[in-house]
Backbone bond lengths (Angstrom), bond angles and torsions (degrees), N, CA, C in turn:
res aa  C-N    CA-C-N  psi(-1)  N-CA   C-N-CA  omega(-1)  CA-C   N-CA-C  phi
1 X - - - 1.456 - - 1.528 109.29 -
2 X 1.359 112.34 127.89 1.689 113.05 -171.13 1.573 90.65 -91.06
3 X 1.299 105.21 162.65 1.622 130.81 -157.56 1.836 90.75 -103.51
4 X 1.076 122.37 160.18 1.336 140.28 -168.36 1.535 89.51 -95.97
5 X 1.437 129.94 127.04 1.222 132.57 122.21 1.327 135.20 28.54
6 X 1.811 103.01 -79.23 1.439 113.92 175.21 1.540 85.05 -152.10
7 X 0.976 105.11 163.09 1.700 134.48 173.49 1.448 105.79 -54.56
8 X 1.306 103.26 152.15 1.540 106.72 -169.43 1.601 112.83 -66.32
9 X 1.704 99.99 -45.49 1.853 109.90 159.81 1.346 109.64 -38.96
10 X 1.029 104.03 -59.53 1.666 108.37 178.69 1.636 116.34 -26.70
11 X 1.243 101.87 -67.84 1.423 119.17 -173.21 1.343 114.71 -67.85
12 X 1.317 102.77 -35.20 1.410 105.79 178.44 1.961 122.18 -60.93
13 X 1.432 93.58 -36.41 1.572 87.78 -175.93 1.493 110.41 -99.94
14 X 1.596 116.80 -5.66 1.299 126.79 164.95 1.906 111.26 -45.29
15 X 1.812 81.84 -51.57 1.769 100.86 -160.89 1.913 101.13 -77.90
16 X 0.852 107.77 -40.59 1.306 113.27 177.39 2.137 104.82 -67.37
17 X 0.709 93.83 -67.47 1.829 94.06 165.22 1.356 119.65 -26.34
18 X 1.127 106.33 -45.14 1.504 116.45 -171.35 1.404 114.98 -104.80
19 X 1.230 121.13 -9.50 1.785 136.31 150.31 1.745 86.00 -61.60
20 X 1.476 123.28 -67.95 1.202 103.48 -138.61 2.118 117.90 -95.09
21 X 1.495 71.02 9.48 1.888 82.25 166.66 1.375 107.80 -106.04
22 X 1.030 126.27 -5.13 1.900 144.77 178.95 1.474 78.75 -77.45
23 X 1.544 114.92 -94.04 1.772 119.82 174.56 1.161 126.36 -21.17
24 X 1.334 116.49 -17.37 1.645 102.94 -147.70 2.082 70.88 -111.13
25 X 1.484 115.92 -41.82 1.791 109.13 -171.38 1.723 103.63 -66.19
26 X 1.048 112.11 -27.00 1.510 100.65 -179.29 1.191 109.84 -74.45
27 X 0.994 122.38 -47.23 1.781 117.32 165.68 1.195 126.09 -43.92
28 X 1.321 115.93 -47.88 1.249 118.79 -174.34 1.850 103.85 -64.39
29 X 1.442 103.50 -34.10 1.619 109.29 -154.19 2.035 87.43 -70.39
30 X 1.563 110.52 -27.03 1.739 96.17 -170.64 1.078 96.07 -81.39
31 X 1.885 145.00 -8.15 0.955 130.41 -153.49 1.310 113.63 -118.26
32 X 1.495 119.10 -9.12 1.282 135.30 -150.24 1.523 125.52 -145.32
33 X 1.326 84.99 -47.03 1.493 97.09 -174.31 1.517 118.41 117.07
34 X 1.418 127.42 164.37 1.350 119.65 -168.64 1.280 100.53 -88.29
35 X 1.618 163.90 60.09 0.942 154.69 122.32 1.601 103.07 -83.60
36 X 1.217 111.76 -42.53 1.598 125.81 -170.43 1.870 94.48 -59.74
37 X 1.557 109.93 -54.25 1.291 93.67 -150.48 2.302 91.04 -92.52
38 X 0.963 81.13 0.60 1.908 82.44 148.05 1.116 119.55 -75.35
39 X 1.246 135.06 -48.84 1.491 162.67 -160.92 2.073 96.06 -73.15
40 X 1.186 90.67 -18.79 1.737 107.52 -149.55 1.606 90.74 -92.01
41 X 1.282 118.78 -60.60 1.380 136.26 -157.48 1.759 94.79 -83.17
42 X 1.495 114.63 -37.68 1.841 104.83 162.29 1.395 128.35 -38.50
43 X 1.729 87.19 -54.23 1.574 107.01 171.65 1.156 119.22 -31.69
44 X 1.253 108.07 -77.60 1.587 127.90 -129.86 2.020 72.99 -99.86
45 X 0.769 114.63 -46.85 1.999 107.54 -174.19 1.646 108.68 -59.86
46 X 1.457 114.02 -17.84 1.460 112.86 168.88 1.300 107.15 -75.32
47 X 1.078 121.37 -19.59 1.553 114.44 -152.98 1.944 95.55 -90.46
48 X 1.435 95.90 -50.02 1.599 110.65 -178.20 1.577 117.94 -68.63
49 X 1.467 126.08 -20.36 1.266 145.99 150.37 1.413 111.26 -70.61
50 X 1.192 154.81 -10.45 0.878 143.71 168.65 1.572 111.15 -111.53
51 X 1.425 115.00 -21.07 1.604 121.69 -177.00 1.678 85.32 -71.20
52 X 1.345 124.18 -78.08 1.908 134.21 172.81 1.840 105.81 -13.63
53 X 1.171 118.11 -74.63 1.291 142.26 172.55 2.313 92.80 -41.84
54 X 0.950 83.95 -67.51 1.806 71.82 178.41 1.477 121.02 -71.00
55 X 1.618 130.04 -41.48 0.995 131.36 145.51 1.495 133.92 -37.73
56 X 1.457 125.26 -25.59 0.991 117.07 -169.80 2.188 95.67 -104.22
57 X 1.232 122.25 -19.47 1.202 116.89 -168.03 1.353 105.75 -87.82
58 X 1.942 117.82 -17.79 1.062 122.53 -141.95 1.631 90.53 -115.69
59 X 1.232 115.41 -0.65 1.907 119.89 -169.90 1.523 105.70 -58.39
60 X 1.256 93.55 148.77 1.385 124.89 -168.22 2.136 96.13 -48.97
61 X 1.102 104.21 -45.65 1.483 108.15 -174.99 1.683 121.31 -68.03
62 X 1.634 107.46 5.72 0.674 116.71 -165.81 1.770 113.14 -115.93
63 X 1.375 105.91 -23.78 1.661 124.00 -172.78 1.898 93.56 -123.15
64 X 1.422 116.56 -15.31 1.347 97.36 -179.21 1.727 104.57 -66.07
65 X 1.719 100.25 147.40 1.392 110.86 162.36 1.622 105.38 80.61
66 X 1.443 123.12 10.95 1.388 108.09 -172.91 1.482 94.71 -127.05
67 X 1.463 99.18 174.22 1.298 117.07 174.52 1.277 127.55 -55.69
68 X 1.703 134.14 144.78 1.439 132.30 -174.77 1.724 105.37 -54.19
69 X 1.152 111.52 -37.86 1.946 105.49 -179.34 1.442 102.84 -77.78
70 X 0.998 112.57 4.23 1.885 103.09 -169.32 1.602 93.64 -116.46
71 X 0.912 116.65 -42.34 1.569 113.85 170.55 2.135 110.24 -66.66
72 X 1.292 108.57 -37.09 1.339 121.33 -177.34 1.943 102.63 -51.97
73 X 1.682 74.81 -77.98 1.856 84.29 170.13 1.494 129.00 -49.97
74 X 1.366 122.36 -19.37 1.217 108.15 173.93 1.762 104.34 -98.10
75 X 1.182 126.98 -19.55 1.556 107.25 152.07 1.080 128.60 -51.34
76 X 1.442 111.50 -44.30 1.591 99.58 -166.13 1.345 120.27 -88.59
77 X 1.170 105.28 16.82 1.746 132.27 -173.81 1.445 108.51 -115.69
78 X 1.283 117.89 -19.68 1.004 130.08 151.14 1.682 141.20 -58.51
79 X 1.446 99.14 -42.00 1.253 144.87 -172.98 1.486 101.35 -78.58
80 X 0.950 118.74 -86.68 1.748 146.09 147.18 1.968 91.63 -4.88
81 X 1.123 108.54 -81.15 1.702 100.80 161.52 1.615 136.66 -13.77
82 X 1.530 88.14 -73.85 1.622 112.72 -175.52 1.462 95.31 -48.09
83 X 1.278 110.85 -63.85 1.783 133.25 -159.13 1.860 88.14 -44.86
84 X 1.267 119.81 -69.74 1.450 131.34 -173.18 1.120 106.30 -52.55
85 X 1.745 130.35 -58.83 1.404 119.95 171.32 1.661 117.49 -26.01
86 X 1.392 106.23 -75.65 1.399 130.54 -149.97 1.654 93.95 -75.81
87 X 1.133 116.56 3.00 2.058 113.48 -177.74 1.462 81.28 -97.84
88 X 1.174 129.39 -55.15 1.402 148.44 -153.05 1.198 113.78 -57.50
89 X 1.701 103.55 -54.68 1.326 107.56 164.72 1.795 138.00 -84.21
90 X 1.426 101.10 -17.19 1.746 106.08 135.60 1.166 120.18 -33.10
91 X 0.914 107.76 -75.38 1.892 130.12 -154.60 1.781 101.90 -58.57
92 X 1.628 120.26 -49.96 1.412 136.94 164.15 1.969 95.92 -37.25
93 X 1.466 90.74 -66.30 1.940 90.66 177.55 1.768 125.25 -46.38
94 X 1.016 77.98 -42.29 1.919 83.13 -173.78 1.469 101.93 -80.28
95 X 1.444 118.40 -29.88 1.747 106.31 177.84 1.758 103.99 -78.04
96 X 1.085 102.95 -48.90 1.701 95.43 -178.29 1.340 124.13 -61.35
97 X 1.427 116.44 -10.01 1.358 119.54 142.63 1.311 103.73 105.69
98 X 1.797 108.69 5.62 1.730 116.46 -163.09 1.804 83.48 -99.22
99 X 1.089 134.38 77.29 1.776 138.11 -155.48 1.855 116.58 -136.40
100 X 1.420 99.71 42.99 1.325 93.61 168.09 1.531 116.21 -90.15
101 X 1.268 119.31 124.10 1.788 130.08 -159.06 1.417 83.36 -65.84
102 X 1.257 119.97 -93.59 1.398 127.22 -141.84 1.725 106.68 -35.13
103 X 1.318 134.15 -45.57 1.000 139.53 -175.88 2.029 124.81 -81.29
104 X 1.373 90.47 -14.55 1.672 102.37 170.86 1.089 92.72 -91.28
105 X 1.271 141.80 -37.19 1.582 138.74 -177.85 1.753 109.58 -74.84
106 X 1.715 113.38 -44.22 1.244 98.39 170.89 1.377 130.82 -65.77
107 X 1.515 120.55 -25.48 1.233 111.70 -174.33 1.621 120.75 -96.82
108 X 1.814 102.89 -2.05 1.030 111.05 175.22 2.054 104.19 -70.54
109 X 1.714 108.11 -44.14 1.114 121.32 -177.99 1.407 122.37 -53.54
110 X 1.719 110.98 -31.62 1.081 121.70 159.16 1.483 135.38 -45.82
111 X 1.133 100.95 -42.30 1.459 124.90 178.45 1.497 136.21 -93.03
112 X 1.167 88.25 -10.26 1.786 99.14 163.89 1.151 99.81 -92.46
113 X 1.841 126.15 -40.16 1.643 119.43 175.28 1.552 109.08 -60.44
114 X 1.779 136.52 -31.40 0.941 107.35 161.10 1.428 141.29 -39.30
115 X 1.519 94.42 -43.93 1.869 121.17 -168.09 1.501 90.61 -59.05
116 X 1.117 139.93 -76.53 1.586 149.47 178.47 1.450 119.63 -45.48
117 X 1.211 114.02 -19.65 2.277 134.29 165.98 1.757 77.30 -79.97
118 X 0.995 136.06 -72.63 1.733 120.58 -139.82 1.711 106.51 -87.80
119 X 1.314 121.92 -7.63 1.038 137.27 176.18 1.914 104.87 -81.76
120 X 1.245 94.83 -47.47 1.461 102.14 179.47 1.460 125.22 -74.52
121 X 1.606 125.89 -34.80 1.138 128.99 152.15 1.219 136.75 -100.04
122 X 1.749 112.53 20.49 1.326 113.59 173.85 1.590 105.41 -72.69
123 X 1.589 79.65 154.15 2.168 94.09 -179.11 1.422 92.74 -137.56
């Protein structure tokens, strides 16, 4: 039996993340205009690029069976990742000039509240 990818949590707030930065650019695009809901999809794609990027360094196949510092260190190296992704992919936003704050920030905000919805009613 082959092993899943990432964890079902995993997927779950990946997929939901990316519903809700999809949601969050269409809004912006009736409300704003398409720079905004560019600005929108930076957002919310930093957030889901960097959750992937931590999910994938941080997988279970990766800390199972090892020591508490070896599992420690590869979180926070993990972490350390995400953080760099998601600056990285800001920074890509504000040079390409697609840089409306309020809306890279809302849909980024969106999407960490997904992460914390699937955390809260996962079973």
């Amino acid at each position: 039996m082959q092993r899943a990818f990432l964890d079902n949590a995993y997927q779950k707030v990946l997929t939901l993340q990316a519903i809700s930065s999809v949601l969050c650019a269409v809004l912006a695009v009736v409300m704003d205009g398409q720079m905004a809901a560019v600005s929108a999809l930076f957002g919310g794609g930093a957030v889901v690029v960097g959750n992937l990027v931590y999910a994938f360094l941080a997988r279970r196949s990766t800390v199972y069976a090892k020591s508490g510092g070896t599992v420690l260190l590869r979180h926070v190296l993990a972490e350390i990742a995400k953080i760099l992704m998601v600056l990285g992919l800001m920074f890509s936003a504000f040079v390409s000039g697609a840089f409306v704050a309020g809306w890279l920030v809302a849909a980024m905000v969106a999407a960490l509240m997904c992460q914390w919805l699937v955390w809260l009613f996962y079973k």
